[in-house]
PDB file of N, CA, C and O in Angstrom, chain B, residues numbered from 101:
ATOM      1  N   UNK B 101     147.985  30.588  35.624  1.00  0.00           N
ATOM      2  CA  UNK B 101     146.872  30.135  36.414  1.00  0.00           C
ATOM      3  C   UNK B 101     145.979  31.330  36.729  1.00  0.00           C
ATOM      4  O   UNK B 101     146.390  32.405  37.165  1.00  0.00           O
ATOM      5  N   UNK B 102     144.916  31.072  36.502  1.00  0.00           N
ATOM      6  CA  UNK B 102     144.136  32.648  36.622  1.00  0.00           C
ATOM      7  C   UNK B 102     143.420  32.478  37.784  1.00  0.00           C
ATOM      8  O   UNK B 102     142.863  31.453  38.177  1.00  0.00           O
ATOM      9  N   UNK B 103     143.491  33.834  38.436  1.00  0.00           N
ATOM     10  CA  UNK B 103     143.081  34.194  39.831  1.00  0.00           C
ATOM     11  C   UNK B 103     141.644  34.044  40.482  1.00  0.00           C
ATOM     12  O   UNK B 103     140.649  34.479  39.903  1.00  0.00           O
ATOM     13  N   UNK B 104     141.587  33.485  41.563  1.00  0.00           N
ATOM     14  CA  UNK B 104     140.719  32.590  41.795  1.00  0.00           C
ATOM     15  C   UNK B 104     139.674  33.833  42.547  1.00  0.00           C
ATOM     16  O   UNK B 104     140.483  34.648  42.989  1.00  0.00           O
ATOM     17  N   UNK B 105     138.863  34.118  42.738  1.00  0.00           N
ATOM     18  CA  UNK B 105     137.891  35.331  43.508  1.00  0.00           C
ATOM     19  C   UNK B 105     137.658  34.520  44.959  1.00  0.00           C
ATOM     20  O   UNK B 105     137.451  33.348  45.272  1.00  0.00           O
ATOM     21  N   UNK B 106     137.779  35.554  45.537  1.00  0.00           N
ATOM     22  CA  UNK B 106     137.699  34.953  46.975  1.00  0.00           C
ATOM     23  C   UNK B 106     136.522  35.165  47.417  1.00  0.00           C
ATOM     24  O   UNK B 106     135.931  36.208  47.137  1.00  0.00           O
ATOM     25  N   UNK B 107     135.872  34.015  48.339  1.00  0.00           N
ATOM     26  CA  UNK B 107     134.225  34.102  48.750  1.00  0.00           C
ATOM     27  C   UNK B 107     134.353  34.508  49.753  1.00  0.00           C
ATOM     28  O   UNK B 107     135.053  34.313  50.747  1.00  0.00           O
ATOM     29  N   UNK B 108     133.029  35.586  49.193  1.00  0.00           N
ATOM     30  CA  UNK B 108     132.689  36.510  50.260  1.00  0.00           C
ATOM     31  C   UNK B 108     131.202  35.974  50.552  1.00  0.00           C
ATOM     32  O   UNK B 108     130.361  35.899  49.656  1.00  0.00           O
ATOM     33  N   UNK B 109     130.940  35.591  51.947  1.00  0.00           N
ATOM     34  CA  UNK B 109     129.639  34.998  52.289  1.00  0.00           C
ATOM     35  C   UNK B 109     128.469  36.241  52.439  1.00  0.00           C
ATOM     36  O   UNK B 109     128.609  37.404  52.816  1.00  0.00           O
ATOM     37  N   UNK B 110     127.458  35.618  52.057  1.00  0.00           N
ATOM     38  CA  UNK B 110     126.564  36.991  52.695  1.00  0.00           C
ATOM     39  C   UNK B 110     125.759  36.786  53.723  1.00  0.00           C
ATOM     40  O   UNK B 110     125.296  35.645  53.702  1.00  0.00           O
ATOM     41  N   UNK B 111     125.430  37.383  54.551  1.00  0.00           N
ATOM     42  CA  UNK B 111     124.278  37.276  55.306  1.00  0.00           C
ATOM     43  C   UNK B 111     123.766  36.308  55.444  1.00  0.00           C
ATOM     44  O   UNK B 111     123.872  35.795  54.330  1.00  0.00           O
ATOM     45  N   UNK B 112     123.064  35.397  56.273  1.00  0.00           N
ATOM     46  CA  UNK B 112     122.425  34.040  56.385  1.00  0.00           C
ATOM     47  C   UNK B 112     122.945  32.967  56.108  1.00  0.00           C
ATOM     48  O   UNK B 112     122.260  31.949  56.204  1.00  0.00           O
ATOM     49  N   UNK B 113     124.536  32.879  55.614  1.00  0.00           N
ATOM     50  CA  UNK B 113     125.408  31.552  54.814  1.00  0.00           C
ATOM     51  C   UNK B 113     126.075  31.261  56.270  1.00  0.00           C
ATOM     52  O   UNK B 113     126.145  31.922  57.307  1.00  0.00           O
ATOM     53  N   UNK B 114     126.584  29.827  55.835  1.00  0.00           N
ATOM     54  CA  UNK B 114     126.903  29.259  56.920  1.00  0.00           C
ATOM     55  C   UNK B 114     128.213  28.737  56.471  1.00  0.00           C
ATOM     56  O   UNK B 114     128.291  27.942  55.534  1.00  0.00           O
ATOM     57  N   UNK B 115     129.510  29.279  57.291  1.00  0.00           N
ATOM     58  CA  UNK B 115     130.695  29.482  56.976  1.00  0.00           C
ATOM     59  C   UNK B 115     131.627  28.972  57.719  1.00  0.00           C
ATOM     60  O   UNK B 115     131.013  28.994  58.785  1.00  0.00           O
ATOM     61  N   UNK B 116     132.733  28.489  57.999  1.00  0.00           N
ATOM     62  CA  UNK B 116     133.800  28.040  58.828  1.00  0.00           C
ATOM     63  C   UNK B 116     135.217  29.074  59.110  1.00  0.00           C
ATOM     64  O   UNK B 116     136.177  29.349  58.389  1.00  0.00           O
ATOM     65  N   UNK B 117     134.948  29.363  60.098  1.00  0.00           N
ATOM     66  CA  UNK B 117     135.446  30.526  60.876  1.00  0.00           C
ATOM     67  C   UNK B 117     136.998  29.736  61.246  1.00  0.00           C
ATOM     68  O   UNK B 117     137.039  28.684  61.884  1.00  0.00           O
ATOM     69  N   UNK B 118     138.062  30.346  60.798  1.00  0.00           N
ATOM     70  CA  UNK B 118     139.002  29.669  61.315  1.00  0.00           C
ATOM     71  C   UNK B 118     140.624  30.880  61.539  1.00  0.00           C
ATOM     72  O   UNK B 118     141.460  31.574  60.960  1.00  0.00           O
ATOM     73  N   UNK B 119     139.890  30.133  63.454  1.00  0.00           N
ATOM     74  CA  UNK B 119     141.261  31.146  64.359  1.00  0.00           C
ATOM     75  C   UNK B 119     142.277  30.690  64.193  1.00  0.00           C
ATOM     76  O   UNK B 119     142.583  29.694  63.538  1.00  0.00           O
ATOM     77  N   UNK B 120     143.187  31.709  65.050  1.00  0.00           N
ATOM     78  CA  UNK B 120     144.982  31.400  65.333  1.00  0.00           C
ATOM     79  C   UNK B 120     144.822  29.915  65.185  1.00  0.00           C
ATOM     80  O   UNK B 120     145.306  29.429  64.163  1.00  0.00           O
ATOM     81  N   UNK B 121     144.369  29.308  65.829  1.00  0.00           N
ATOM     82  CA  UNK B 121     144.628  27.625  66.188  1.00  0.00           C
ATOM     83  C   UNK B 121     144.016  26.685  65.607  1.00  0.00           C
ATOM     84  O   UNK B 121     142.994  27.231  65.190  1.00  0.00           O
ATOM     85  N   UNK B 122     143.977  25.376  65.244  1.00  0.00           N
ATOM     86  CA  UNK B 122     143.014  24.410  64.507  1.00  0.00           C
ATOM     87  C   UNK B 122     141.776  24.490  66.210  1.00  0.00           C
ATOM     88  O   UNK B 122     140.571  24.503  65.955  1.00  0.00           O
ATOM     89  N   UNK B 123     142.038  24.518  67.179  1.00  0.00           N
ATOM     90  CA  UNK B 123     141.100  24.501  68.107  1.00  0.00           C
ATOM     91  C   UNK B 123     140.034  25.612  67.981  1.00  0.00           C
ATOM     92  O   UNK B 123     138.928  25.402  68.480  1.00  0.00           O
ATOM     93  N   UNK B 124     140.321  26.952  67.257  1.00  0.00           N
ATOM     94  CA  UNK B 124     139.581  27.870  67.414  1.00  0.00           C
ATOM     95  C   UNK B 124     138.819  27.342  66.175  1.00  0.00           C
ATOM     96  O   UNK B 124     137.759  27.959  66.071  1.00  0.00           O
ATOM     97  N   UNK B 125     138.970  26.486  65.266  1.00  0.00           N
ATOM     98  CA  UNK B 125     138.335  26.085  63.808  1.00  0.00           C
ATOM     99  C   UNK B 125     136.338  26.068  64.296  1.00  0.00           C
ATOM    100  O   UNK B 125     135.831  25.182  64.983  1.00  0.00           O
ATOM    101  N   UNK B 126     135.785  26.939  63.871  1.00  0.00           N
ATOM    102  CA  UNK B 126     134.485  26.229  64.460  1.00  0.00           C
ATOM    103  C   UNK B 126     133.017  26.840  63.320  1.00  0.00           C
ATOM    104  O   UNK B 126     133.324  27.610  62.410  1.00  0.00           O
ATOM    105  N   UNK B 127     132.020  26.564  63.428  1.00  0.00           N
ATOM    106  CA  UNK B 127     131.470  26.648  62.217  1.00  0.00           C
ATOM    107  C   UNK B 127     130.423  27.605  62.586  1.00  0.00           C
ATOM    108  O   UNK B 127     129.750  27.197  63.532  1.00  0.00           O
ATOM    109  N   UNK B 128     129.952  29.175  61.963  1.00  0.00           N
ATOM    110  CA  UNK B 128     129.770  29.987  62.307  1.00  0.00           C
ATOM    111  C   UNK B 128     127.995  30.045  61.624  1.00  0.00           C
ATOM    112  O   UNK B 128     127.333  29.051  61.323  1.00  0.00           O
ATOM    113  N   UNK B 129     127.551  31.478  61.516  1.00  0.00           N
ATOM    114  CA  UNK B 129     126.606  31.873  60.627  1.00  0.00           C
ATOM    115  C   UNK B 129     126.995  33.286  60.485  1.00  0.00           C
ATOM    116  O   UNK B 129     127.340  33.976  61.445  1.00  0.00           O
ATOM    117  N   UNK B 130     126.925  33.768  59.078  1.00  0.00           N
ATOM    118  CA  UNK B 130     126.819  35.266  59.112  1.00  0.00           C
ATOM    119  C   UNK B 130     125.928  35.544  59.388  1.00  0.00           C
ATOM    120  O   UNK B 130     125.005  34.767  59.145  1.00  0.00           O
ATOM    121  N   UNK B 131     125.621  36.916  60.116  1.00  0.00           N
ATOM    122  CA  UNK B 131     124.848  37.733  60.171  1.00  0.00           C
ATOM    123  C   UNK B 131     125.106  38.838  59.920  1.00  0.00           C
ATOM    124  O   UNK B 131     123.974  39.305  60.045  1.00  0.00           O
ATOM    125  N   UNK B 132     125.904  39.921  59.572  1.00  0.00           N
ATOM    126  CA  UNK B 132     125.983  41.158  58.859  1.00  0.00           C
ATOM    127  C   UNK B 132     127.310  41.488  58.016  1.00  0.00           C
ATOM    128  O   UNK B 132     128.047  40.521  58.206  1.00  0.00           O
ATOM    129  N   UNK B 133     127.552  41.834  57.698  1.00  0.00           N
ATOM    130  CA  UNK B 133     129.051  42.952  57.275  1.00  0.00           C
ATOM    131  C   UNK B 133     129.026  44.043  58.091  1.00  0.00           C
ATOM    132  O   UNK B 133     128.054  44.791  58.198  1.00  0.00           O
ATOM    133  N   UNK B 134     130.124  44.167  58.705  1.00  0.00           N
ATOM    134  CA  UNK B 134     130.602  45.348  59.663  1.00  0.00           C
ATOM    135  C   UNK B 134     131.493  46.109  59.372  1.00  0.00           C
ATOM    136  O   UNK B 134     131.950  45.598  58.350  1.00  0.00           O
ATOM    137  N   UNK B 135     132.077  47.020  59.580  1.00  0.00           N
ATOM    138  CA  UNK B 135     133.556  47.682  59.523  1.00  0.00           C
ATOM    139  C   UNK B 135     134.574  47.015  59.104  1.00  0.00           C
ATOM    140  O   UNK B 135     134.731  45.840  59.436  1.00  0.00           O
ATOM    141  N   UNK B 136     135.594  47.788  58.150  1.00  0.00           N
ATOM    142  CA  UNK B 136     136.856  47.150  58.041  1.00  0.00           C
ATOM    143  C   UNK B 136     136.819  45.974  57.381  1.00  0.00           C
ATOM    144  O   UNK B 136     137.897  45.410  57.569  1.00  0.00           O
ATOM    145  N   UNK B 137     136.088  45.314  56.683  1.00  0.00           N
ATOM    146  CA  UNK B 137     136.630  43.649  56.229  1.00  0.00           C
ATOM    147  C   UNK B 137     136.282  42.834  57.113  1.00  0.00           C
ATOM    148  O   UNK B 137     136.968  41.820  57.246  1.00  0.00           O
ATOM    149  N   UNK B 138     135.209  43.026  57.899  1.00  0.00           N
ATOM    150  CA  UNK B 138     134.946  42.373  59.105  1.00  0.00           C
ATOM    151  C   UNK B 138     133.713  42.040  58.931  1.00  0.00           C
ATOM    152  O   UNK B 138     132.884  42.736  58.344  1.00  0.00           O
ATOM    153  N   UNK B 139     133.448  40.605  59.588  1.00  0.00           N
ATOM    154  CA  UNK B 139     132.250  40.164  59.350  1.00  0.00           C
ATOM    155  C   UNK B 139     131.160  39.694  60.959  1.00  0.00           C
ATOM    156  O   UNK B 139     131.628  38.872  61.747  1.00  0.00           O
ATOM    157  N   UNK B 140     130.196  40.135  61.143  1.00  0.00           N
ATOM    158  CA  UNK B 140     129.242  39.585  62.314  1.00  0.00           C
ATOM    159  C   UNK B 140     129.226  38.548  62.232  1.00  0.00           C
ATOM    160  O   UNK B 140     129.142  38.225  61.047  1.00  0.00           O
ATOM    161  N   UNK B 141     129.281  37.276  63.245  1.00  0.00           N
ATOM    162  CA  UNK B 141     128.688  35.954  63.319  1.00  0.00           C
ATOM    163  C   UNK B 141     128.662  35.578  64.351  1.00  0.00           C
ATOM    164  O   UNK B 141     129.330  36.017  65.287  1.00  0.00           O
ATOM    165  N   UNK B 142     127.627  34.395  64.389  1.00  0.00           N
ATOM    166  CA  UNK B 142     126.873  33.908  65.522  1.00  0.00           C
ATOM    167  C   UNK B 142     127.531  32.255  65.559  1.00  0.00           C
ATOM    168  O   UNK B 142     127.536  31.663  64.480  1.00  0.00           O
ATOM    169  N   UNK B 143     128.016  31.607  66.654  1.00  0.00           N
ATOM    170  CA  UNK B 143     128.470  30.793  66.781  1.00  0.00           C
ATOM    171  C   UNK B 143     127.339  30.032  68.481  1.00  0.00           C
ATOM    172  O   UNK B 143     126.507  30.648  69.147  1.00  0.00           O
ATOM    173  N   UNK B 144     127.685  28.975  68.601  1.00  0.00           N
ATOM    174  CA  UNK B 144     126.994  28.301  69.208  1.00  0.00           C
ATOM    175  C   UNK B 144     128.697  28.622  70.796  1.00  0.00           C
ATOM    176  O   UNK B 144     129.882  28.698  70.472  1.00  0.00           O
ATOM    177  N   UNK B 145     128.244  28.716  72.098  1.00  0.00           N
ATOM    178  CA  UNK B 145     129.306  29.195  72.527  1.00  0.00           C
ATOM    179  C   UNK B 145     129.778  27.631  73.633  1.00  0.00           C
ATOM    180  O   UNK B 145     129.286  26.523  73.420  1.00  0.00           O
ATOM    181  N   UNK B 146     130.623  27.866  74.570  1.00  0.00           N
ATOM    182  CA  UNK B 146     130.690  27.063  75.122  1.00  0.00           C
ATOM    183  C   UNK B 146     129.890  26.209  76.322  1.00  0.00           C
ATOM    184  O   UNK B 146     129.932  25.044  76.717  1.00  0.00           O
ATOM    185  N   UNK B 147     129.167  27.364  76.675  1.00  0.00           N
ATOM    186  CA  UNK B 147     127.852  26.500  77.563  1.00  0.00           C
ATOM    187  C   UNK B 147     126.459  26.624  76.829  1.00  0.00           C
ATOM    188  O   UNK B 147     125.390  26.579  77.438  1.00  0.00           O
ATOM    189  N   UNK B 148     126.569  26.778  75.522  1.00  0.00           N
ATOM    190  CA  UNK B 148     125.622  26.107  74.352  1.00  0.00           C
ATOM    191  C   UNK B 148     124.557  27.392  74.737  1.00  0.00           C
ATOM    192  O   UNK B 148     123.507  27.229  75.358  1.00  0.00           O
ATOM    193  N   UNK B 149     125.051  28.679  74.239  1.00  0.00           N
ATOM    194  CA  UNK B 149     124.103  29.792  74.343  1.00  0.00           C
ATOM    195  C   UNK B 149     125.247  29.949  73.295  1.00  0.00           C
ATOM    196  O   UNK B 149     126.443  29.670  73.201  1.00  0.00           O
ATOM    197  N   UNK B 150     124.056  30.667  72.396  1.00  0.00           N
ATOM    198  CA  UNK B 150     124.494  31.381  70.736  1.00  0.00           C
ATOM    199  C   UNK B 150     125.326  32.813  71.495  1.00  0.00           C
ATOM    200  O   UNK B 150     125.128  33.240  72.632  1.00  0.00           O
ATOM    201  N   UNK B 151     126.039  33.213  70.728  1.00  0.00           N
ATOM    202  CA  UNK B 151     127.525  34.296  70.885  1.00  0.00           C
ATOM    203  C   UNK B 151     127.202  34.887  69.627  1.00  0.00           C
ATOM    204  O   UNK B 151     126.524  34.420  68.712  1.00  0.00           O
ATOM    205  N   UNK B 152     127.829  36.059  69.724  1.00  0.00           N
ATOM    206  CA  UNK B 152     127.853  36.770  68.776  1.00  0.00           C
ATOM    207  C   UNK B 152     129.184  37.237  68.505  1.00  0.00           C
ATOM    208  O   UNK B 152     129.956  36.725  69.315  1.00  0.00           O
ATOM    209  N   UNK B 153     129.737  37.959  67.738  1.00  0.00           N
ATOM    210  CA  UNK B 153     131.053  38.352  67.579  1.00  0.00           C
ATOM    211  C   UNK B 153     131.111  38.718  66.460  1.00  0.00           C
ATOM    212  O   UNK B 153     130.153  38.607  65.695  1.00  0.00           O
ATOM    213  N   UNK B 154     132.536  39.365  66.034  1.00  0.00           N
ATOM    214  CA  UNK B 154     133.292  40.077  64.618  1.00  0.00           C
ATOM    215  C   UNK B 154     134.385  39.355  64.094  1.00  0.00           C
ATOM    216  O   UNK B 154     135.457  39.148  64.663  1.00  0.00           O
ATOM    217  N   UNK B 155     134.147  39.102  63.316  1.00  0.00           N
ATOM    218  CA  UNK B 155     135.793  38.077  62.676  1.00  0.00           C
ATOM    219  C   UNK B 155     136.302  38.929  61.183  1.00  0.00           C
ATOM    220  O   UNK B 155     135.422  39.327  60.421  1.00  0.00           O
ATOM    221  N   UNK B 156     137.690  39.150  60.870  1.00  0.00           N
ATOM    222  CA  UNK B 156     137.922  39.357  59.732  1.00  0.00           C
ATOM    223  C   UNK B 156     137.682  38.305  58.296  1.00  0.00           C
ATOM    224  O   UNK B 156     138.097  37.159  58.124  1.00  0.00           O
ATOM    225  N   UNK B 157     137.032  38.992  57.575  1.00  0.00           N
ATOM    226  CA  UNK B 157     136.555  38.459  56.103  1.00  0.00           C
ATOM    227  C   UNK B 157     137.701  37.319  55.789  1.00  0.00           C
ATOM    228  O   UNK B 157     137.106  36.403  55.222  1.00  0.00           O
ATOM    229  N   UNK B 158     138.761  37.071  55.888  1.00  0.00           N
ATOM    230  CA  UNK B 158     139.429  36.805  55.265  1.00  0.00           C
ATOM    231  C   UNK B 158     140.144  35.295  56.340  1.00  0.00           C
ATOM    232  O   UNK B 158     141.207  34.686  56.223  1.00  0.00           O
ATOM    233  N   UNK B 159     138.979  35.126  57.346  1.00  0.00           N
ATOM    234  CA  UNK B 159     139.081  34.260  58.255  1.00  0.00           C
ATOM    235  C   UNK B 159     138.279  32.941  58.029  1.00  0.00           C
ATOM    236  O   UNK B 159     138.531  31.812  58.450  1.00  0.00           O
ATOM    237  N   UNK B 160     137.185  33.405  57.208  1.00  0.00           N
ATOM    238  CA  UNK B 160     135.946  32.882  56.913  1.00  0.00           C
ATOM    239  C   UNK B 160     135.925  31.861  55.683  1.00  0.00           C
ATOM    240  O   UNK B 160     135.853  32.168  54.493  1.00  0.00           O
ATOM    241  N   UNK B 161     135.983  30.900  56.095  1.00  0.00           N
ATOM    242  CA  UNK B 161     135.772  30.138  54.236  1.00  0.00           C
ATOM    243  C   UNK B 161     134.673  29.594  54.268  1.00  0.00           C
ATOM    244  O   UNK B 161     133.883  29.701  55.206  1.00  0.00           O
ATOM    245  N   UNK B 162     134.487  28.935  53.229  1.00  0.00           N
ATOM    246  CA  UNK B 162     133.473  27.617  52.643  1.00  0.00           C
ATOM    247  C   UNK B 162     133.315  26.591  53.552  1.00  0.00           C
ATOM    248  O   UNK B 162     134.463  26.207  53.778  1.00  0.00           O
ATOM    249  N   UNK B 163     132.727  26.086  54.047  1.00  0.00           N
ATOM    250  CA  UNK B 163     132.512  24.843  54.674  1.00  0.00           C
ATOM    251  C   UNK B 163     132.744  23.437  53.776  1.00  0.00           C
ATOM    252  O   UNK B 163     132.227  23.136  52.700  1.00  0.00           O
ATOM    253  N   UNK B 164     133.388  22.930  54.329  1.00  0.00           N
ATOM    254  CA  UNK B 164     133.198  22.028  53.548  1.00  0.00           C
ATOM    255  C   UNK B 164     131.929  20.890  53.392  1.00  0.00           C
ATOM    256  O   UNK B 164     131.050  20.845  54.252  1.00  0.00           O
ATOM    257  N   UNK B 165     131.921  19.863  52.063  1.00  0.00           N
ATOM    258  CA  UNK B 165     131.148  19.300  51.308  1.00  0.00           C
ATOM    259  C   UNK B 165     130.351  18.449  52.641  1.00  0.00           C
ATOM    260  O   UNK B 165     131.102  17.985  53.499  1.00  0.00           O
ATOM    261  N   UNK B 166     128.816  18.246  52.810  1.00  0.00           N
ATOM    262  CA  UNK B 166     128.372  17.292  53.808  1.00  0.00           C
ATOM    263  C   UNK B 166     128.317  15.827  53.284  1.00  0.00           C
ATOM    264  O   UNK B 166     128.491  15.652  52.078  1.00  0.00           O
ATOM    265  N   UNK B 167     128.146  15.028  53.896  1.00  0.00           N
ATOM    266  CA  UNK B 167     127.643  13.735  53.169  1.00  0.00           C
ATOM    267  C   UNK B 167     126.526  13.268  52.472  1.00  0.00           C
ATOM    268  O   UNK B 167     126.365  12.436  51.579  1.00  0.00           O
ATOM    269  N   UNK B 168     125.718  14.092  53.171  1.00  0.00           N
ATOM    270  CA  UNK B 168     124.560  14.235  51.996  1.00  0.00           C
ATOM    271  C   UNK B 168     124.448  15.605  50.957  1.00  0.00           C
ATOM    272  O   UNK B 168     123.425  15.826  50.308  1.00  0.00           O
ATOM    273  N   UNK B 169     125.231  16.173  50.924  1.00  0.00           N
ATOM    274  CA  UNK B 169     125.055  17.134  49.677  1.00  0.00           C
ATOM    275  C   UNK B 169     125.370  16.481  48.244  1.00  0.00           C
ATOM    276  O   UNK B 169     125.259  17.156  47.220  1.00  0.00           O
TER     277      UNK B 169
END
């Protein structure tokens, strides 16, 4: 089975950030590459003011398919 390349989002993609928990699962935006394998993103927060933060690369996937795509 040949090895699959792992996505790396860039800048402006819109990605699904997923913590320790299915609760931390939440749907992000990049905004930079940082240090270490680490990526900037902006998430919508809990009293609905945009957040910023660092997540490791390897936290980050694809979003999945919409209904209209």
């Amino acid at each position: 089975m040949p090895h699959m390349p792992k996505w790396i989002p860039a800048p402006g993609a819109i990605a699904t950030y997923l913590g320790r928990t299915r609760a931390n699962t939440r749907t992000v935006r990049v905004l930079a590459e940082a240090v270490a394998g680490r990526m900037v993103v902006e998430a919508v927060g809990k009293k609905g003011v945009n957040v910023r933060f660092t997540v490791k690369r390897e936290n980050l996937a694809r979003p999945q398919p919409d209904l209209f795509d």
